[in-house]
N, CA, C and O atoms as a GROMACS GRO file, in nm:
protein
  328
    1UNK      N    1   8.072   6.398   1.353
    1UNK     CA    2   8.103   6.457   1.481
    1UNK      C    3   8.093   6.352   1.592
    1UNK      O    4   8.166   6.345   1.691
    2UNK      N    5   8.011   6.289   1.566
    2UNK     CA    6   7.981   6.166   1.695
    2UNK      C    7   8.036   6.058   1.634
    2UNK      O    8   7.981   5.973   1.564
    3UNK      N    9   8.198   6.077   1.682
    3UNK     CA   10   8.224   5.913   1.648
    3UNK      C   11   8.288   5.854   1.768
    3UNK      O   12   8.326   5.738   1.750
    4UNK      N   13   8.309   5.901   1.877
    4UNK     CA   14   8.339   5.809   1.990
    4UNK      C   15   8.204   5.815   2.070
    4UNK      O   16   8.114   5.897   2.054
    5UNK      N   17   8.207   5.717   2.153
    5UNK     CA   18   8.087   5.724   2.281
    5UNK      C   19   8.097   5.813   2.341
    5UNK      O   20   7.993   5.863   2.385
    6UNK      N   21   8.222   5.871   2.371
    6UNK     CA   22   8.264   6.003   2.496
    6UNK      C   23   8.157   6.089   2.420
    6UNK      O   24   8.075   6.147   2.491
    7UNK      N   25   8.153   6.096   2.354
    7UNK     CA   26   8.110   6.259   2.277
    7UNK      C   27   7.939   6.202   2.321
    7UNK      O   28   7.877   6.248   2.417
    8UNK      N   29   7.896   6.115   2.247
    8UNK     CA   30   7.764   6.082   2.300
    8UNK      C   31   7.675   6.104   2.472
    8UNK      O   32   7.558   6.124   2.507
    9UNK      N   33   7.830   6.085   2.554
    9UNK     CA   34   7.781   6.045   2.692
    9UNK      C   35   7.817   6.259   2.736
    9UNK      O   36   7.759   6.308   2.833
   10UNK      N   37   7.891   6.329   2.669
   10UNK     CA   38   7.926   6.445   2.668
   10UNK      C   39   7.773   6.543   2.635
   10UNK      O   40   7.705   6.626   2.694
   11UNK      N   41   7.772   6.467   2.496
   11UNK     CA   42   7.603   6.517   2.443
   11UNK      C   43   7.488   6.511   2.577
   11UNK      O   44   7.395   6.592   2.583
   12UNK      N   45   7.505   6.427   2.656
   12UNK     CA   46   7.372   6.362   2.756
   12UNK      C   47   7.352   6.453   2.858
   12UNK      O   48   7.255   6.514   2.901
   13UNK      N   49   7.526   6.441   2.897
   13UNK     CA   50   7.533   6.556   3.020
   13UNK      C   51   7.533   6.675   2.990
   13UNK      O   52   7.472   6.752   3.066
   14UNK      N   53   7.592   6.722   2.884
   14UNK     CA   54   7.533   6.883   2.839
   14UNK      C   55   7.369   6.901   2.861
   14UNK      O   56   7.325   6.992   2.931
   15UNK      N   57   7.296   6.821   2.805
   15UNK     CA   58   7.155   6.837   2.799
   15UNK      C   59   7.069   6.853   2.921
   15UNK      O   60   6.969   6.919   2.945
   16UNK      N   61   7.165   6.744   3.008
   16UNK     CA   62   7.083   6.679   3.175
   16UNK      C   63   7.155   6.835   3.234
   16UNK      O   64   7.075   6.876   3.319
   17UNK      N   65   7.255   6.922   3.225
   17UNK     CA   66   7.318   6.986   3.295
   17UNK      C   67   7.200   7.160   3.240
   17UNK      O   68   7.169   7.269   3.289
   18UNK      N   69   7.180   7.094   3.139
   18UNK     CA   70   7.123   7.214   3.104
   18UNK      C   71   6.902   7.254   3.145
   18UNK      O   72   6.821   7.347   3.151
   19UNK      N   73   6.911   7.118   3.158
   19UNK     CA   74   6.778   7.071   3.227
   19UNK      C   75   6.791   7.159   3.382
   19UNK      O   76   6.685   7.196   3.431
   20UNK      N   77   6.941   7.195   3.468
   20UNK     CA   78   6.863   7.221   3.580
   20UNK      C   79   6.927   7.337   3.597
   20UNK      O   80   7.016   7.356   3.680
   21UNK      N   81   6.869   7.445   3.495
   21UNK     CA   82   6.833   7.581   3.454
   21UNK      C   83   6.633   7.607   3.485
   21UNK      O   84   6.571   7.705   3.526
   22UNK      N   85   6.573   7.426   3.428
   22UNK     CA   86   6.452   7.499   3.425
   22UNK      C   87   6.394   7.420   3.547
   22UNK      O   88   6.297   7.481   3.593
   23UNK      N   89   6.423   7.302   3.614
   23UNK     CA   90   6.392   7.257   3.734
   23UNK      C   91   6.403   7.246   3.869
   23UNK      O   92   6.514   7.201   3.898
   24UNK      N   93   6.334   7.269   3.967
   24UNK     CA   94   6.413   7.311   4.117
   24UNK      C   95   6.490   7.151   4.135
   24UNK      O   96   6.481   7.036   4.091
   25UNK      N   97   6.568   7.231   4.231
   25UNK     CA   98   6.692   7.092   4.228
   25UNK      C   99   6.659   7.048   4.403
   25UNK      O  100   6.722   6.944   4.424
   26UNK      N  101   6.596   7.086   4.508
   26UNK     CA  102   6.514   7.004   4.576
   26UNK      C  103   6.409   7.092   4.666
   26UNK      O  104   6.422   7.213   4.682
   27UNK      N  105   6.288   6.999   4.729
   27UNK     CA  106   6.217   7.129   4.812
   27UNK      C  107   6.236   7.121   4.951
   27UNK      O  108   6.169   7.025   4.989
   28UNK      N  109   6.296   7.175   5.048
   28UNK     CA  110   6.301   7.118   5.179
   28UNK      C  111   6.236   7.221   5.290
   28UNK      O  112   6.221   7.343   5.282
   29UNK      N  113   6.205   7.144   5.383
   29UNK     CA  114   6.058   7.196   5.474
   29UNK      C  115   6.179   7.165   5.583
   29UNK      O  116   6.233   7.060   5.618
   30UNK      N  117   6.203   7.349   5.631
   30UNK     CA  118   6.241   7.360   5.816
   30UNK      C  119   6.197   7.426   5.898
   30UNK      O  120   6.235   7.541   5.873
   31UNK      N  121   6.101   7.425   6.038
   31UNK     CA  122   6.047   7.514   6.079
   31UNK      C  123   5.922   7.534   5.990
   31UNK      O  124   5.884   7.645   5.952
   32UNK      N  125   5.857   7.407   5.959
   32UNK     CA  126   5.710   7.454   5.884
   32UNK      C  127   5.683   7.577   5.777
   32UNK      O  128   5.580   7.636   5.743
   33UNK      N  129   5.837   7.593   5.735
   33UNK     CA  130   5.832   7.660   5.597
   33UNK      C  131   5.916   7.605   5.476
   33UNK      O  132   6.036   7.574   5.474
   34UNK      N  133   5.814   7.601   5.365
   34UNK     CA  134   5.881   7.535   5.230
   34UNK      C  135   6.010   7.649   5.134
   34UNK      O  136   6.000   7.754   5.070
   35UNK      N  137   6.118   7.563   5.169
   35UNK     CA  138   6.246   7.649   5.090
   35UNK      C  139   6.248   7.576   4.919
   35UNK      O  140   6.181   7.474   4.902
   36UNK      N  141   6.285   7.604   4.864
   36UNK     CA  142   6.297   7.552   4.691
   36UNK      C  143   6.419   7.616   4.708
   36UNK      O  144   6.452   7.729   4.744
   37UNK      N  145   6.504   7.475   4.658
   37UNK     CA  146   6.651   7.480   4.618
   37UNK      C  147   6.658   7.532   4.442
   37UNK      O  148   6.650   7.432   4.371
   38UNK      N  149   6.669   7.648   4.371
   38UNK     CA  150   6.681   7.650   4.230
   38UNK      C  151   6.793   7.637   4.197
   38UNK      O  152   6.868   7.623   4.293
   39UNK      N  153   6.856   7.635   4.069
   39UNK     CA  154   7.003   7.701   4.008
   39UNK      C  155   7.033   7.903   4.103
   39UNK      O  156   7.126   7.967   4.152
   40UNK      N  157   6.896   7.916   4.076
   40UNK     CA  158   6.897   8.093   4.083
   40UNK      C  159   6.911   8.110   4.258
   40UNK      O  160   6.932   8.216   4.318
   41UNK      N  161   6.890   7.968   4.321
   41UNK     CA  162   6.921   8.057   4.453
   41UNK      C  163   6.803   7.984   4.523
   41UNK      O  164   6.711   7.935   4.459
   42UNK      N  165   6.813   7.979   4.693
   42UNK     CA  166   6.712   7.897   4.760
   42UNK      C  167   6.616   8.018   4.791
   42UNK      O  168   6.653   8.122   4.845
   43UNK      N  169   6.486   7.988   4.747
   43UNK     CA  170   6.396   8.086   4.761
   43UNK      C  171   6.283   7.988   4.909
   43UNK      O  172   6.275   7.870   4.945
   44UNK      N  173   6.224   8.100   4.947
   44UNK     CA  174   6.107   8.060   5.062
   44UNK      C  175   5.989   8.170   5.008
   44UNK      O  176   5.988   8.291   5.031
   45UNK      N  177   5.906   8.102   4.940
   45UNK     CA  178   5.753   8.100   4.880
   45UNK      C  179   5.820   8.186   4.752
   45UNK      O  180   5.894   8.121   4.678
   46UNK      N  181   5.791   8.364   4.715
   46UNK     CA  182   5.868   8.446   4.658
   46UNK      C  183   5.992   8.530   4.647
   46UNK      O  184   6.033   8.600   4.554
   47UNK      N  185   6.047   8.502   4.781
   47UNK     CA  186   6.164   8.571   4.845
   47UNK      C  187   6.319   8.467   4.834
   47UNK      O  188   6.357   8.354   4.866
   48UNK      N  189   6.359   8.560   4.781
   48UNK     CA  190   6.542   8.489   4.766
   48UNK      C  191   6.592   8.506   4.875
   48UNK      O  192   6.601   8.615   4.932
   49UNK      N  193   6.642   8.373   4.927
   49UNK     CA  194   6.710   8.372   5.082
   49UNK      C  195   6.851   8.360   5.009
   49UNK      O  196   6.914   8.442   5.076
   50UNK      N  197   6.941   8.311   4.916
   50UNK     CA  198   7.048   8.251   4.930
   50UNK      C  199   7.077   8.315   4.767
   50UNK      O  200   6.989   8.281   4.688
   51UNK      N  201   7.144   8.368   4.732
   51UNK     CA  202   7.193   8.378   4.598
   51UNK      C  203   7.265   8.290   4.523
   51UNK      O  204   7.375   8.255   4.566
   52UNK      N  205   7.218   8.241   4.402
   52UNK     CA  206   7.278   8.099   4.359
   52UNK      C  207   7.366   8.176   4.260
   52UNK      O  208   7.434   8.098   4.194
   53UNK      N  209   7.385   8.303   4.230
   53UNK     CA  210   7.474   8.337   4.113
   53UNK      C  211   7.606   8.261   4.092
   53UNK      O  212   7.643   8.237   3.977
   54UNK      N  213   7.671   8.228   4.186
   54UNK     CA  214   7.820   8.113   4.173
   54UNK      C  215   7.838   8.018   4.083
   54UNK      O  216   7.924   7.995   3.998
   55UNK      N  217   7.681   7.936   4.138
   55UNK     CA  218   7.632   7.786   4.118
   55UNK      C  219   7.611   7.803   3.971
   55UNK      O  220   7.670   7.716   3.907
   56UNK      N  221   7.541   7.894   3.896
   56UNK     CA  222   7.522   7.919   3.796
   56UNK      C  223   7.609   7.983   3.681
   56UNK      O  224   7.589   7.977   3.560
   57UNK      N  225   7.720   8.051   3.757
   57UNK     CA  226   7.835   8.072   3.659
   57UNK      C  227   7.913   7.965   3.618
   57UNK      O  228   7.966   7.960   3.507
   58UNK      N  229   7.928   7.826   3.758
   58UNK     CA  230   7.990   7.715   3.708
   58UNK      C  231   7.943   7.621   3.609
   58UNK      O  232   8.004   7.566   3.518
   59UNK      N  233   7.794   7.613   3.654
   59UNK     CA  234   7.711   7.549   3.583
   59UNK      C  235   7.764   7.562   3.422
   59UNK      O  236   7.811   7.470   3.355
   60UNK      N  237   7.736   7.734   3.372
   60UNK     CA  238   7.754   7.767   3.268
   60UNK      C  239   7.917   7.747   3.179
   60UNK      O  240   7.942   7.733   3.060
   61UNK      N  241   8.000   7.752   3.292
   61UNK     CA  242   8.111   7.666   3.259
   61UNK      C  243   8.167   7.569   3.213
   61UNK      O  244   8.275   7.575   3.155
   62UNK      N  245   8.092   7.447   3.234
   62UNK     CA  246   8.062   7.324   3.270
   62UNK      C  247   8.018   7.282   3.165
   62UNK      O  248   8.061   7.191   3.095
   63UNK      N  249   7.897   7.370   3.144
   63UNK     CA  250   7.839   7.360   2.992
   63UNK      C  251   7.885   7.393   2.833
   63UNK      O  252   7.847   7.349   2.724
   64UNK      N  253   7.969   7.473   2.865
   64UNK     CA  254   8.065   7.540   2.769
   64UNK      C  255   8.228   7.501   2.748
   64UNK      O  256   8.309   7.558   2.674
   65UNK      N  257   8.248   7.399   2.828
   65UNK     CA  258   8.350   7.312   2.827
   65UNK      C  259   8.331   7.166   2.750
   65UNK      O  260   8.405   7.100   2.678
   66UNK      N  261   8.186   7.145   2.805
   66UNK     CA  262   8.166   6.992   2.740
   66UNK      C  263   8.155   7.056   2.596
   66UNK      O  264   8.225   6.996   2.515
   67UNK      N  265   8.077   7.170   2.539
   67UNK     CA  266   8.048   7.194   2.406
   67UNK      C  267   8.159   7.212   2.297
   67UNK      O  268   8.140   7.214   2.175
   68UNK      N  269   8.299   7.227   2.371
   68UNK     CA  270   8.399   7.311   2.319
   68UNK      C  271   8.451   7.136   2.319
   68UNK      O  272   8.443   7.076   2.211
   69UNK      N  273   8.490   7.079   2.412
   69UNK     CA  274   8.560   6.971   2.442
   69UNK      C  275   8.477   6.881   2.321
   69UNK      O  276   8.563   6.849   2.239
   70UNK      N  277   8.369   6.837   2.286
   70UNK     CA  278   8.222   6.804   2.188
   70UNK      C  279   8.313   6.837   2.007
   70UNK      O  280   8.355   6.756   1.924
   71UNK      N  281   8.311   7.008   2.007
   71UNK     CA  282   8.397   7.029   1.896
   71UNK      C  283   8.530   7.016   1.839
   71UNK      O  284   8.583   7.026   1.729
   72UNK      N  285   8.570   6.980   1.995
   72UNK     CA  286   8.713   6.953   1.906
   72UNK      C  287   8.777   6.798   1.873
   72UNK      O  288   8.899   6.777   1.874
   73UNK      N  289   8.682   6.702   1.845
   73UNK     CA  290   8.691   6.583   1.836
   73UNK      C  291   8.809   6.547   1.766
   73UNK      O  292   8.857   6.435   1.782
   74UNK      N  293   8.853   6.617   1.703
   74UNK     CA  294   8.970   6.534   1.553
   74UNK      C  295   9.106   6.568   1.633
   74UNK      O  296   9.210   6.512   1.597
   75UNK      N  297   9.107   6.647   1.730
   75UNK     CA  298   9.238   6.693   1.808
   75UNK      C  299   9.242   6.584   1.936
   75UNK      O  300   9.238   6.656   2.036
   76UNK      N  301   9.245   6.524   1.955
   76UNK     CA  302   9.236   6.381   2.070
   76UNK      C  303   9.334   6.380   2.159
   76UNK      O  304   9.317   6.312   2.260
   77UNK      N  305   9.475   6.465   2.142
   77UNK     CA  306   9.543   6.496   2.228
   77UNK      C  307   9.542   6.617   2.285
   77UNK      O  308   9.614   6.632   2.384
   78UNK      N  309   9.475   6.712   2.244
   78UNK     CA  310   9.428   6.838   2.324
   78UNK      C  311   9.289   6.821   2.402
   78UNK      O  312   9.230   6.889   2.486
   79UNK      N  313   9.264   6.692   2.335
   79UNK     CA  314   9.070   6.668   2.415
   79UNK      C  315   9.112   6.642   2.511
   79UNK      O  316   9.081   6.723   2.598
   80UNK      N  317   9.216   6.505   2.567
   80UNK     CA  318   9.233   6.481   2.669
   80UNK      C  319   9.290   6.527   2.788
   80UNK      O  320   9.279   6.482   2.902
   81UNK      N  321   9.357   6.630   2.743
   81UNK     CA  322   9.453   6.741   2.847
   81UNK      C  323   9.343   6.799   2.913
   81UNK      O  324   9.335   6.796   3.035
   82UNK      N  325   9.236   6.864   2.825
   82UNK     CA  326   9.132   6.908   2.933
   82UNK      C  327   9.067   6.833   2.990
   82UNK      O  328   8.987   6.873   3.074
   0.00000   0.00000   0.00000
């Protein structure tokens, strides 16, 4: 299955893409209150200010493209169209 580098560097970013499901992606302080940027949405302490559902459908897109694009290695002219 892994015989070009693409697929390797495909493998990396699936993994790194799938990493920020479980990590906040930044924390920012306005008005002396701490917001957390997640996948799920910018929260302030327990409260959802911003709904990330979008961010997370693409995400999941994204992820399911590299996996599909990953399997179809032996087809090299349909890999590259996408």
């Amino acid at each position: 299955m892994i015989q070009r580098i693409q697929t390797a560097f495909l493998i990396v970013s699936t993994l790194l893409l799938g990493f920020l499901f479980q990590y906040p992606l930044a924390d920012i302080l306005a008005a002396n209150e701490l917001y957390v940027f997640k996948i799920g949405g910018i929260y302030k302490g327990e409260e959802q200010v911003f709904n990330g559902l979008p961010i997370q459908i693409f995400l999941i897109l994204i992820i399911l493209l590299h996996i599909f694009v990953i399997f179809k290695y032996k087809k090299r002219i349909q890999q590259m169209r996408i």
